[in-house]
N, C-alpha and C positions, 0 to 999 in steps of 0.2 A: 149125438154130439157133432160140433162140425169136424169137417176135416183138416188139420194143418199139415204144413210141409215142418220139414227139419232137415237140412243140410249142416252136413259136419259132423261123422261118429267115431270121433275119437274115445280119449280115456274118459273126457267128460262128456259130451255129447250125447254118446250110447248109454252110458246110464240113463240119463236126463229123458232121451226119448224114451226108453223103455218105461218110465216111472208114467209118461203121457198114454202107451200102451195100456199101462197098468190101470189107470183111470177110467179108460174108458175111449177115448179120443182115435178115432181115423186119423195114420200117421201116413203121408206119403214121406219117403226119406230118400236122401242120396248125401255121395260122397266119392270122391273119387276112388277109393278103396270098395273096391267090388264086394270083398270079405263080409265089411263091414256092413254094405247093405246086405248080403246074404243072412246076415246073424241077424238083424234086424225081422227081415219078411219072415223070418222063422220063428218070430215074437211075435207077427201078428201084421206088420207094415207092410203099406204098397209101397214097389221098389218106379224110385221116378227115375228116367231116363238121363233128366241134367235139371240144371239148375233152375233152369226154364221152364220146364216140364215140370217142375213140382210147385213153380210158380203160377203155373193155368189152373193147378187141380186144390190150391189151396186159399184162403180165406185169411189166415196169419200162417206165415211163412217166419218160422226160427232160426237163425243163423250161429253156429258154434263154432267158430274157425279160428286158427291159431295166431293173427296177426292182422295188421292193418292192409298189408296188401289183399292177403285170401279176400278178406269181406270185399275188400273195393274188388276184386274180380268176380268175385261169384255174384254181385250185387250189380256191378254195375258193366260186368266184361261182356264175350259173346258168349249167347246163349246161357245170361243172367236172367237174376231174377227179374230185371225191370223189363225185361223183353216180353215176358211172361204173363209180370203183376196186371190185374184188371185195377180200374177205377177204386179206391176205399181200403184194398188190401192192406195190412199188417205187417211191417216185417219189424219183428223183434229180434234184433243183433243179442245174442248172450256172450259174444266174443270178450275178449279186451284188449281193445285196441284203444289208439289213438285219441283221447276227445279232439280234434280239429277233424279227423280223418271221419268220424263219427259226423259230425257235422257237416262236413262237405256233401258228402254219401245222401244225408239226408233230404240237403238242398238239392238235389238231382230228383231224387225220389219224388218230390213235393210236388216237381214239375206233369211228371203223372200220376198226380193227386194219389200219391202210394205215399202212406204215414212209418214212417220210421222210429224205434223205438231202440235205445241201447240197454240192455239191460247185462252186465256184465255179475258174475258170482264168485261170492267166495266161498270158500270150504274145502275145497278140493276132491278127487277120485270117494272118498269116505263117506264125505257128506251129499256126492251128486247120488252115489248109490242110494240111500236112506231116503233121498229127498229131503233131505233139511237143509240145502243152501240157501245162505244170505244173500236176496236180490233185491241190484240196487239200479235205479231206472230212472234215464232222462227222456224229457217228451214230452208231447199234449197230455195230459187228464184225460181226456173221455177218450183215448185210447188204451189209456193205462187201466181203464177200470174197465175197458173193454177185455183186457189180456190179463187181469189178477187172478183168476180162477186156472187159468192156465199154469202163470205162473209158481202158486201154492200149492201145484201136483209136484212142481220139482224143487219149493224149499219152504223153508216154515217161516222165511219173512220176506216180504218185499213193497221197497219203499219207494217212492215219485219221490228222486229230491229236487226235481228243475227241470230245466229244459232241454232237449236235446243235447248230449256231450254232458250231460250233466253225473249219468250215470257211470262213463270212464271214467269223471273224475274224482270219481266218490272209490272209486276200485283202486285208483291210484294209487289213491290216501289211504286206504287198508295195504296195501301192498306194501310201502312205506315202511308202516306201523308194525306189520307183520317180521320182513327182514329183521328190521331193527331187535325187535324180540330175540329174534332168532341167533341174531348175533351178539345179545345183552345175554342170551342163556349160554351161549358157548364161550364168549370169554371169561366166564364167571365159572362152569362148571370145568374149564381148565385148568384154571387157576387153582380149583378147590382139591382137583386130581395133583395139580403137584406140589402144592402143599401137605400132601399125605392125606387127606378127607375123602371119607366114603361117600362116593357122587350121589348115589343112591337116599341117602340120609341126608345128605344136602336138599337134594330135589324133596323128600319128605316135610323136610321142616320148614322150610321157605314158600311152598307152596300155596298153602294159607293165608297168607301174608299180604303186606303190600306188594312183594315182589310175583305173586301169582297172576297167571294166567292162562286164556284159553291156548296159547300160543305152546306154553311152559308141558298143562296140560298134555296134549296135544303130540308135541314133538319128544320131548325126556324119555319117557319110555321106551323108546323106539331108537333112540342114543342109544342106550347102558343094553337094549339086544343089539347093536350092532345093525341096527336094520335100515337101511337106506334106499327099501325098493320104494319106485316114485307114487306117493299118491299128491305132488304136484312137483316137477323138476324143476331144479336148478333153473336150468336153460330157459324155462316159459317165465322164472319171477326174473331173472334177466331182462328178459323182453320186457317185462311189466316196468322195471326200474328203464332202461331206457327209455321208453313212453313217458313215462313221469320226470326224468329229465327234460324230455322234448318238452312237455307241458309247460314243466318249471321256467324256461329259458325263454319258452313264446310269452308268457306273462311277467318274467323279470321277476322270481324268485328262486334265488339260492336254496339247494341242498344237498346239503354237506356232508352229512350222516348219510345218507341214502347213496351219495356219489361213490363214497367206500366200502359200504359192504358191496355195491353193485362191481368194483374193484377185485372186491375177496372172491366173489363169486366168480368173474370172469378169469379168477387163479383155478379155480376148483376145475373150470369148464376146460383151461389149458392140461391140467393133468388128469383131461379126460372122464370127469367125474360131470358133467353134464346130465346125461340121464337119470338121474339121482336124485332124492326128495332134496326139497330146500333144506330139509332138518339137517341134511350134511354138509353145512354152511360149518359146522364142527371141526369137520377136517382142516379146515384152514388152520383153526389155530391151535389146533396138537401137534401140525406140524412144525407149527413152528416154535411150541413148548415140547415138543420131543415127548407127548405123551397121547394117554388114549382113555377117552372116556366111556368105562361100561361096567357093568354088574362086576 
């Protein structure tokens, strides 16, 4: 199999490579966290020197970093990947960042015939582990079909909906969608708590429903234990809804719904609750119904 690079091993990242690991696949890896590559080469990966360096020795070069700046530095800073990339290379962005930031990155890239691909995921920490995340990818076709085999080591779907930037903005709109849930289930399951209603038999009976989902699914559970370790934080769908602002406002579309939970959340992040799964988008409004939703 050939070799790819993969920079960036964070909570999603390292999964993600280790599942390419798992396949089969020669991984050169790096990251600024030494650790991180150490855990890595001890799965099996060559440890690359920078960014650069794992751009010389790879063929598709994956990118999983936390923001639109990382990508634009490790892609396009010193001793990036385009210092690196040869003729034809690959880099598929998994990040979520920016679609204009995406597209500009890419328009540099082009210039040394190096193909750019954003392919941004959903799922979170649960699903990078398992391999079953949702990927969703802007860019040429015959790059795309060049990197789907790739792709389906780290989830169990991924779609070309367009063109470059096309893939952040398709993550946007699940991000969106996802909040929104998030905050449809918590002011509903507060409300139910203080009304005197067993949250528990609420979440049973509605589940089914028109009112279910994977979201509902998903996060409920992990309310009523009280569990709010991250397996996607607060903080990164912050980022996510800022980006989808930015988006909104360069094409002259309002959203209104989105600008307030991104609101609630930027409450949660002031009382330090940051670190913390989205699912404790909760907290917000117990606090301010004076109550608490759990088993």
């Amino acid at each position: 199999m050939q070799e790819l690079g993969f920079i960036g091993l964070g909570i999603m990242g390292k999964p993600m490579a280790r599942n390419l690991l798992k396949a089969g696949y020669e991984l050169v890896v790096y990251d600024i966290n030494e650790q991180a590559i150490e855990e890595l080469v001890e799965s099996g990966a060559k440890a690359g020197r920078s960014s650069k360096d794992v751009a010389e020795r790879s063929e598709v070069i994956i990118t999983m970093l936390p923001n639109s700046p990382e990508v634009r530095d490790v892609v396009l800073g010193r001793d990036g990947i385009a210092e690196g990339a040869k003729p034809g290379t690959i880099v598929l962005d998994m990040s979520s960042i920016s679609p204009i930031v995406s597209q500009e990155i890419a328009k540099e890239l082009a210039k040394r015939q190096v193909i750019m691909l954003d392919a941004p995921v959903s799922g979170g920490e649960p699903k990078a582990i398992d391999g079953t995340l949702a990927i969703m990818v802007g860019g040429p076709e015959d790059a795309f079909a060049e990197v789907t085999e790739i792709l389906l080591h780290m989830g169990s779907s991924a779609v070309l909906v367009g063109e470059i930037g096309s893939g952040n903005v398709t993550k946007l709109a699940n991000q969106i969608i996802v909040a929104l849930n998030i905050a449809a289930m918590s002011e509903a399951m507060v409300l139910a708590v203080k009304a005197g209603t067993d949250p528990e038999k609420v979440f049973q009976a509605i589940r089914g429903g028109l009112a279910g989902s994977t979201v509902l699914d998903a996060k409920m559970p992990l309310v009523l234990e009280r569990n709010f370790e991250p397996g996607f934080r607060i903080e990164l769908h912050i980022k996510d809804l800022l980006n989808a602002l930015d988006t909104a406002h360069a094409v002259g579309t309002p959203l209104p719904l989105a600008s307030q939970v991104l609101e609630f959340m930027q409450a949660l992040k002031v009382d330090g609750k940051a670190k913390e799964d989205h699912g404790g988008l909760i907290q917000f409004y117990e606090k301010l119904a004076k109550v608490e939703v759990r088993r």
